[in-house]
C-alpha positions in Angstrom: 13.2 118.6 56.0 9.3 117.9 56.1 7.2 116.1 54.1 5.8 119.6 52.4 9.2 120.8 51.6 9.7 117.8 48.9 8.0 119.6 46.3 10.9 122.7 46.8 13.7 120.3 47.2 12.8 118.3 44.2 12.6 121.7 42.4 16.1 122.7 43.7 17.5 119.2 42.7 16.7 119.3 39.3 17.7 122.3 38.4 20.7 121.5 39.2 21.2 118.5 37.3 19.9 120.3 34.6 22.8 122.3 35.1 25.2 119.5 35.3 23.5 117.9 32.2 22.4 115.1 34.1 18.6 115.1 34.3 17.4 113.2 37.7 14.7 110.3 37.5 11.6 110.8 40.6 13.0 107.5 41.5 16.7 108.6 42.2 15.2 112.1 43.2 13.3 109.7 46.0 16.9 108.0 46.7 18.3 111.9 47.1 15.6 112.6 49.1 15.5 109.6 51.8 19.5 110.4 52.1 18.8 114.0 53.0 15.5 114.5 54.3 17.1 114.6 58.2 18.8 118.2 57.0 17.7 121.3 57.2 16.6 122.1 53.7 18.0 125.6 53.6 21.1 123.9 54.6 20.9 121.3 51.5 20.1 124.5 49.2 23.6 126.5 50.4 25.5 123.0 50.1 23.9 122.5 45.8 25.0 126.4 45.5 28.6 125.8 47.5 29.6 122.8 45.1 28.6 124.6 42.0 30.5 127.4 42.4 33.3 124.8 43.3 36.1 125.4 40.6 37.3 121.6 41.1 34.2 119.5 41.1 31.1 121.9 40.1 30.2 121.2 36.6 29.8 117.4 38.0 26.0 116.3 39.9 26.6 116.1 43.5 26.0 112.9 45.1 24.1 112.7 48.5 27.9 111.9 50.1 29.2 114.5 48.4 26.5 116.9 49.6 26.7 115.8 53.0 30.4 116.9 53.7 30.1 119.8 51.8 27.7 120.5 54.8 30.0 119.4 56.8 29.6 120.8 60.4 25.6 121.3 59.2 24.3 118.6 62.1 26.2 121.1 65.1 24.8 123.3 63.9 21.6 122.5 63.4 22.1 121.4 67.3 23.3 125.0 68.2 20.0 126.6 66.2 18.0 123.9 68.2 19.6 124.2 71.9 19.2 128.4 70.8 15.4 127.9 71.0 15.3 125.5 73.9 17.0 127.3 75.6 15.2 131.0 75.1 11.6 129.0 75.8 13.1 127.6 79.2 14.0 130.9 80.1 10.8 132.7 78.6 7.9 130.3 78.7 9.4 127.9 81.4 7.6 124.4 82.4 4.0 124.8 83.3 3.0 125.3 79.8 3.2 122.4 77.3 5.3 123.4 73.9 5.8 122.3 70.4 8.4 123.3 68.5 9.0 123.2 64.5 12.0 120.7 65.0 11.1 117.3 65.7 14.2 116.1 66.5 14.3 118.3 69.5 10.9 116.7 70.9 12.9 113.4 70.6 16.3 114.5 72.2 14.1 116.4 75.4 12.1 113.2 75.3 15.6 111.3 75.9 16.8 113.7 78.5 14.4 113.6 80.7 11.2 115.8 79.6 10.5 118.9 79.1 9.6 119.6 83.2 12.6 117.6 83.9 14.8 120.0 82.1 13.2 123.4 83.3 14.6 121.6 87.1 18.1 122.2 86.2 20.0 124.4 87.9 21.9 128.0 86.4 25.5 125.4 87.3 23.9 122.1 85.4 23.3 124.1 82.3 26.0 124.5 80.2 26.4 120.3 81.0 22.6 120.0 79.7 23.4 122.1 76.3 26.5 119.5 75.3 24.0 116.9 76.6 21.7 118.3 73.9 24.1 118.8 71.4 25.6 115.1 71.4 22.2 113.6 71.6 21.0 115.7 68.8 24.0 115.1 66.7 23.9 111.6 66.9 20.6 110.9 65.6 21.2 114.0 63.1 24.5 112.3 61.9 23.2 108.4 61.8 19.9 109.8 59.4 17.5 108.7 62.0 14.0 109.9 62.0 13.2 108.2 65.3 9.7 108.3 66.6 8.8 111.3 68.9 6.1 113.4 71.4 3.4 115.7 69.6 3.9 117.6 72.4 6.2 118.4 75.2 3.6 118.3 78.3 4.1 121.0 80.9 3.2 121.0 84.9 -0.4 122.3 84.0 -1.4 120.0 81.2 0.0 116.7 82.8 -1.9 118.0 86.5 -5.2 119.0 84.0 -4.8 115.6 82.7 -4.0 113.4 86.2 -7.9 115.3 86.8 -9.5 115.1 83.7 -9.7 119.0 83.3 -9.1 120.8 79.7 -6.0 122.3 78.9 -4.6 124.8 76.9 -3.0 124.4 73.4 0.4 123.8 73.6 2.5 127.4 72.9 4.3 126.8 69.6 7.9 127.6 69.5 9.8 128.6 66.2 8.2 128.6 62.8 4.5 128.2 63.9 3.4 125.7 60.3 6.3 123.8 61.2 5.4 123.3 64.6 1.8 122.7 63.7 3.4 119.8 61.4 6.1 118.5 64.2 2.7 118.2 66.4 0.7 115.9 63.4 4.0 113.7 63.0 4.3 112.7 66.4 3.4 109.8 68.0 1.3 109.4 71.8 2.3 105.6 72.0 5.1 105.3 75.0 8.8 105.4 73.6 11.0 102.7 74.7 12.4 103.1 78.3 10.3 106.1 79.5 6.9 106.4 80.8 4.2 108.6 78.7 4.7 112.3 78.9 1.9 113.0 81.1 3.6 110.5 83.8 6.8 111.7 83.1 6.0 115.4 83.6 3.9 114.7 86.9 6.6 112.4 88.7 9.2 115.2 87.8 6.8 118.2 88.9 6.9 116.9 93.2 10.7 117.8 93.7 10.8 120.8 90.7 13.4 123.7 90.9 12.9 125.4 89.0 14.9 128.0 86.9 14.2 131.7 87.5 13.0 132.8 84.3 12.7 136.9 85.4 16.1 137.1 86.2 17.4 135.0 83.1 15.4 136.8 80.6 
């Protein structure tokens, strides 16, 4: 969830406790939040609405464990919805255009793997091993509540080349729901992350030997 989702969740939250007869203090509703905000928040909403209904345990106020295995397989997911749009921007857009997209999580995970450039290389045989690639990565910081720091942007073949010459480029393509990518973009963070050179670097380094993936024929 982001930042201007609290307001909703809080909202959703209360309501029910109201209907558990438990009214929720903003401090504890804080404690709910920080436990959940990693999740999709229309994933949180179908989890409150599955463990009401439950005939065992719904007239008691969920806890944030409980909440989070009634979600259960919510984090793969949220990797398979995530690796969906990498994947159709790849195919569509490709690398020479920088792109944001409304989940920061996958800005961090790409980051990880390599780039975006480095991943529009990859071979039609390497894919399926880059998706489970994506998926564990994803997973793992989804599942340990991370919110680990991230790119604004994933820099293309142009912008990182515009760059390298001190040229303008375009604004990045956004990918997804366009506020949320605009909101991904504000989050992030242009310091170096630990163990891989900036973006710009990355993306130029990886553009010399690039093979890239035929986007006409995969589309």
């Amino acid at each position: 969830m982001q930042q201007h989702e609290f307001d909703v969740f809080s909202e959703m939250l209360q309501a029910v406790a109201e209907y558990c007869g438990k009214p929720l203090s903003p401090g504890v509703i804080a404690i709910y939040w920080q436990g959940l905000k990693d999740l999709d928040l229309p994933a949180v909403r179908h989890a409150l609405n599955a463990h009401v209904q439950n005939p065992d345990t719904g007239q008691f106020m969920p806890k944030i464990a409980d909440i989070r295995r009634m979600l259960g397989g919510t984090t793969q997911d949220s990797a398979l919805r995530g690796w969906a749009k990498v994947d159709k921007a790849v195919r569509h857009i490709g690398p020479y255009a920088s792109v944001a997209f409304d989940d920061a999580l996958i800005h961090r995970v790409l980051h990880d793997m390599g780039g975006w450039v480095g991943l529009a290389s990859k071979t039609e045989d390497e894919w399926p091993f880059v998706a489970k690639e994506f998926e564990n990565r994803y997973r793992g910081y989804a599942m340990r509540n991370e919110r680990p720091e991230y790119p604004p942007v994933l820099t293309g073949i142009a912008e990182a080349d515009n760059v390298r010459r001190g040229l303008h480029s375009e604004p990045p393509r956004l990918i997804g729901d366009a506020a949320k990518a605009e909101a991904v973009m504000q989050g992030g963070t242009s310091r170096p992350l630990i163990g891989f050179a900036t973006a710009g670097a990355a993306a130029l380094e990886a553009a010399q030997p690039l093979r890239v993936i035929d986007v006409r024929s995969a589309a």
